[in-house]
C-alpha positions in Angstrom: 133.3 210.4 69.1 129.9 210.1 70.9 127.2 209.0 68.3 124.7 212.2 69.6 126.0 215.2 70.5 124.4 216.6 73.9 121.2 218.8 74.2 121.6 222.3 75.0 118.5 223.5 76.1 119.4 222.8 79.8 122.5 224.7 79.5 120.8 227.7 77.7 118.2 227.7 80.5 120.0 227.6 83.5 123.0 228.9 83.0 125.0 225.1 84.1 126.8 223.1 81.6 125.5 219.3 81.1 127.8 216.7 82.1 129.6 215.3 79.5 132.2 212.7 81.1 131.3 209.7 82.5 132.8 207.1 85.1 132.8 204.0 85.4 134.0 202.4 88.7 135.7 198.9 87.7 138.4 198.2 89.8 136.3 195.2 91.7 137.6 191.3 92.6 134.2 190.0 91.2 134.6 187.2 93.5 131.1 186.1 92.6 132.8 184.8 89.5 135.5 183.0 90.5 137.4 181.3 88.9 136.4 183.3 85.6 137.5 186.3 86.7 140.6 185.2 87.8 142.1 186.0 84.5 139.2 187.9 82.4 137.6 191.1 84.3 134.3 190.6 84.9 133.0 194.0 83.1 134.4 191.5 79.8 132.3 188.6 80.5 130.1 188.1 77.3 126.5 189.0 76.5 126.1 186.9 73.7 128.5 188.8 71.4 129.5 192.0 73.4 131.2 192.5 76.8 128.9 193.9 79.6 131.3 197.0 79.5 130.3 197.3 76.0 126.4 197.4 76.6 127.2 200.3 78.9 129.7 202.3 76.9 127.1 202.3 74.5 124.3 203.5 76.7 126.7 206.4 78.0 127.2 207.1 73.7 123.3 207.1 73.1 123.2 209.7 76.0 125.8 212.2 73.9 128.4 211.4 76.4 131.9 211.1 74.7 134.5 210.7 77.0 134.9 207.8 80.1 137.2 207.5 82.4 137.7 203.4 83.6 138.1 203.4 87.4 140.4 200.4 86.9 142.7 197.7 89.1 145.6 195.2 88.9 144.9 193.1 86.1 142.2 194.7 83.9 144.4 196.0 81.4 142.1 194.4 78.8 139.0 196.6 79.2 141.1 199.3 77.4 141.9 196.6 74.9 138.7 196.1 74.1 138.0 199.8 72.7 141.8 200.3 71.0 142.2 199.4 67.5 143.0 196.3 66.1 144.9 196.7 62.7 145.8 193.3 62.5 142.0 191.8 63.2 140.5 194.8 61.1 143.0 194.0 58.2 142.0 189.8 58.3 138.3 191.2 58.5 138.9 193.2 55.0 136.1 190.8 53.4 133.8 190.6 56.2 132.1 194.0 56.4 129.5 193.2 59.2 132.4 191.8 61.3 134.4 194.6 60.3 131.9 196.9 61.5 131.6 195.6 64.7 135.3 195.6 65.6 135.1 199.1 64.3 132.1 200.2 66.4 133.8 199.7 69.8 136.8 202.4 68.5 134.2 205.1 67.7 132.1 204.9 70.7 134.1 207.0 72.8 137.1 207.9 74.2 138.3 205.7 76.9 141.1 207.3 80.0 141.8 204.9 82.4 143.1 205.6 86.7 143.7 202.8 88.7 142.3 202.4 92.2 145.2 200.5 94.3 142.8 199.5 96.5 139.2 198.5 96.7 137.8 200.8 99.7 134.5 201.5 98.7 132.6 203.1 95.6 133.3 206.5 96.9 137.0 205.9 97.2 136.5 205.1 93.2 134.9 208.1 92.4 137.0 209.9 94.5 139.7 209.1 92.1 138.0 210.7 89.3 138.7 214.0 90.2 141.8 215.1 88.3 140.1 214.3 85.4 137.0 215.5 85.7 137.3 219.0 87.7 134.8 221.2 88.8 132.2 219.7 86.3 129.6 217.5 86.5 129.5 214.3 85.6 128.0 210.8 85.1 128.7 207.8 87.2 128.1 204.2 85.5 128.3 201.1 87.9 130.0 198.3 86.1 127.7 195.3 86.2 124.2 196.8 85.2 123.4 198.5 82.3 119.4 199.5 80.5 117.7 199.0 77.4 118.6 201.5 74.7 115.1 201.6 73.6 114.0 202.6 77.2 117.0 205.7 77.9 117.7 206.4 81.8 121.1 208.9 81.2 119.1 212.0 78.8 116.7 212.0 81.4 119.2 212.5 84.6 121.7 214.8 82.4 118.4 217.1 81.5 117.3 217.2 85.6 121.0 217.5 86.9 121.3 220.4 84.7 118.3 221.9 85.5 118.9 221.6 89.6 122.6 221.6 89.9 122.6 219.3 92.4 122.9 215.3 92.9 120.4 212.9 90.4 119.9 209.7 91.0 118.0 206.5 89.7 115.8 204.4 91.3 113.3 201.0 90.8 111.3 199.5 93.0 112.4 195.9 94.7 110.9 193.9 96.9 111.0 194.8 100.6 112.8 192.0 101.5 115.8 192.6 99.1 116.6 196.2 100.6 119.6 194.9 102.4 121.4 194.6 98.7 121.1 198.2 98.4 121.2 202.1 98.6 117.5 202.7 99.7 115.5 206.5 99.8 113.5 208.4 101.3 111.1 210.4 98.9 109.0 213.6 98.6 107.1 214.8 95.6 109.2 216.6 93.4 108.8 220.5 92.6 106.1 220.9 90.2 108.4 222.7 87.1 110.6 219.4 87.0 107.9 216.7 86.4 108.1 217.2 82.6 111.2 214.7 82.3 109.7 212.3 84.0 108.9 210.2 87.3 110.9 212.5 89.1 111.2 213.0 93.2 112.9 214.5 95.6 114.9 212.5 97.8 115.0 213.2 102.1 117.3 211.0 102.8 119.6 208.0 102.3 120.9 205.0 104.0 123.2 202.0 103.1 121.6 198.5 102.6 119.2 198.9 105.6 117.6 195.7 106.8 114.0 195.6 105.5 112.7 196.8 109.0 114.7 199.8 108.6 113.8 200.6 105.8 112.4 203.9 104.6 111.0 202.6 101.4 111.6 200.0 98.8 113.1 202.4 96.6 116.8 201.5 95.2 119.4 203.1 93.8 120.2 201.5 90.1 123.6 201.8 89.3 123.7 205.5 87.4 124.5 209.0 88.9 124.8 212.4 87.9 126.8 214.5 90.3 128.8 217.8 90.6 132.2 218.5 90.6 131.6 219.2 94.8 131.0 215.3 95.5 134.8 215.0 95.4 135.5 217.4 99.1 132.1 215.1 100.2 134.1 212.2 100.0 137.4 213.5 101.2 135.1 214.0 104.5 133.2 210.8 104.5 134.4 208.6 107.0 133.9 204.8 106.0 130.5 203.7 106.6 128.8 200.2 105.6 131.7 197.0 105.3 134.1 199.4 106.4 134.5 201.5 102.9 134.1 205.1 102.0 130.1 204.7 100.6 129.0 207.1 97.9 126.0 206.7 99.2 127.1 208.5 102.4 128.8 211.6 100.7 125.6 212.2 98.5 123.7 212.3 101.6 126.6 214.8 103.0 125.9 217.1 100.2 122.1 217.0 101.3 122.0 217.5 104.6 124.2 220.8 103.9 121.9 222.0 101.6 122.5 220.2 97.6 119.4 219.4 96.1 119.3 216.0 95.8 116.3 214.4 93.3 115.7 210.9 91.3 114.2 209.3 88.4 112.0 206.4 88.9 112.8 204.2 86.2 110.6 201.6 84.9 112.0 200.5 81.7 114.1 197.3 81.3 117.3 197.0 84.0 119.6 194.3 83.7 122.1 193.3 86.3 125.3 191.4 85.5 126.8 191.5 89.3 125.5 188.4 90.6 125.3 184.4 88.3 121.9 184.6 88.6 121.6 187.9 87.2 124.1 187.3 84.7 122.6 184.5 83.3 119.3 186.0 83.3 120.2 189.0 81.4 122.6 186.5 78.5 118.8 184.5 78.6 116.7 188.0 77.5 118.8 190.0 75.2 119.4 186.6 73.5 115.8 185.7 73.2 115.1 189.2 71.9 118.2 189.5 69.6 116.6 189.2 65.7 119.6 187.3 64.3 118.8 184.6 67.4 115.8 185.4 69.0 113.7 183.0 67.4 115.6 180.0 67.0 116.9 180.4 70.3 113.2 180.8 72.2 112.1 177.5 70.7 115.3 175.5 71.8 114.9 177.4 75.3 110.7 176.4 75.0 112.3 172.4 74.1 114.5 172.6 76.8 112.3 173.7 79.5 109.6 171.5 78.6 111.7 168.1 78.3 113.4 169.2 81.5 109.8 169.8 83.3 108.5 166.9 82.2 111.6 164.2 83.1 112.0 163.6 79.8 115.4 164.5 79.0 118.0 162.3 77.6 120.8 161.3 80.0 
């Protein structure tokens, strides 16, 4: 069970149902990681005590989504693991009851499907294979290596305009102009005036595929969340592989506008953290540890210790 059921008012308004599945596309080599993720997935690399895919999960939960479907590959087995029960554990756990609870928690968060991907062509190809499970609804796409903070919600936000529109909703934060070619980057317009009340919102004019920063038609990203309708699925039947080769989702949303699917975006400028790259990964272990309360403050002065002895050339060897 989801821990919020979802809001209705959208629904009652417009007459469209708000999505209530969510996707999460995790079928990838993470060859970044190698040779970790030779044998664990990266989605179940640990952020201090949780696995990313947890942290994300969770963020789908807060949002009132209740079910996900794990785009999944050869090898990654495991994720599922990680949300089936444990007797066994629980049972040995009897006299631990934060523990306990904790093992608990990732049963109750949702319910987990699983489709496997047999081969890695692209994150529309994923998505694509979404659609016997989803339908003709929409729904909620979660990349697998980035996630927000809880106390700074993305998902209500895009559920609540996709509802309202009907169309595609996307996410976006600003980057430096130099880093567009890591990305989906937009093209924006004001959005219409009845649709600014849930938030930064714009309309988006177009979209192109990690453009060098020349090419550019803003420094406007997509983060890693989408809310779609059920009609993304013929898109990417007729999207023909763009960028590396692969079917781009990227290139299918932009299908969908061109023939007319209003296409919009929240700006988000809460807390992202991305797990796809070491850098990133370690960065975002660094920050939720250094804000944890259990950790945080023992944690900062050893990090403070260990900066400043390593600064100053005064660590021990």
């Amino acid at each position: 069970m989801s821990e919020h059921s979802a809001n209705p008012s959208a629904a009652a308004a417009t007459g469209r149902s708000r999505a209530v599945k969510a996707v999460i596309p995790a079928a990838g080599l993470a060859t970044r990681f190698l040779p970790a993720t030779k044998a664990v997935p990266k989605e179940l690399l640990p952020v201090v005590d949780r696995p990313v895919l947890q942290y994300i999960v969770e963020e789908a939960a807060h949002a009132g989504i209740g079910d996900i479907l794990l785009i999944t590959g050869r090898g990654k087995t495991s994720m599922v693991d990680h949300f089936d029960r444990r007797p066994d554990l629980e049972e040995r756990l009897a006299e631990k009851p934060d523990l306990l609870a904790a093992v608990k928690r990732t049963e109750e968060l949702a319910a987990i499907y699983t489709c496997r991907q047999p081969e890695q062509l692209g994150l529309g190809h994923a998505v694509g294979y979404a659609e016997s499970h989803v339908g003709d609804e929409p729904f909620a796409v979660m990349l697998g290596d980035e996630f927000v903070n809880l106390s700074e919600p993305l998902l209500p936000a895009m559920l609540e305009l996709q509802a309202r529109t009907g169309g595609v909703v996307l996410a976006f934060f600003e980057i430096d102009p130099s880093e567009t070619k890591r990305y989906g980057i937009a093209s924006v317009e004001p959005a219409e005036a009845e649709l600014t009340d849930i938030g930064e919102v714009v309309k988006v004019t177009g979209m192109v595929e990690k453009p060098a920063p020349e090419e550019a038609p803003s420094n406007l990203a997509v983060l890693g969340r989408y809310v779609l309708p059920g009609k993304i699925f013929e898109a990417i039947r007729r999207t023909q592989p763009g960028s590396g080769g692969e079917i781009q989702l990227t290139d299918a949303m932009e299908l969908l506008r061109a023939e007319g699917t209003p296409v919009h975006a929240i700006v988000y400028r809460g807390t992202r953290y991305d797990t796809g790259m070491p850098l990133g990964y370690l960065q975002t272990v660094v920050q939720i540890a250094a804000e944890r309360e259990d950790l945080g403050s023992e944690f900062r002065k050893w990090l403070t210790e260990f900066v400043n002895n390593d600064a100053s050339g005064g660590r021990d060897t």
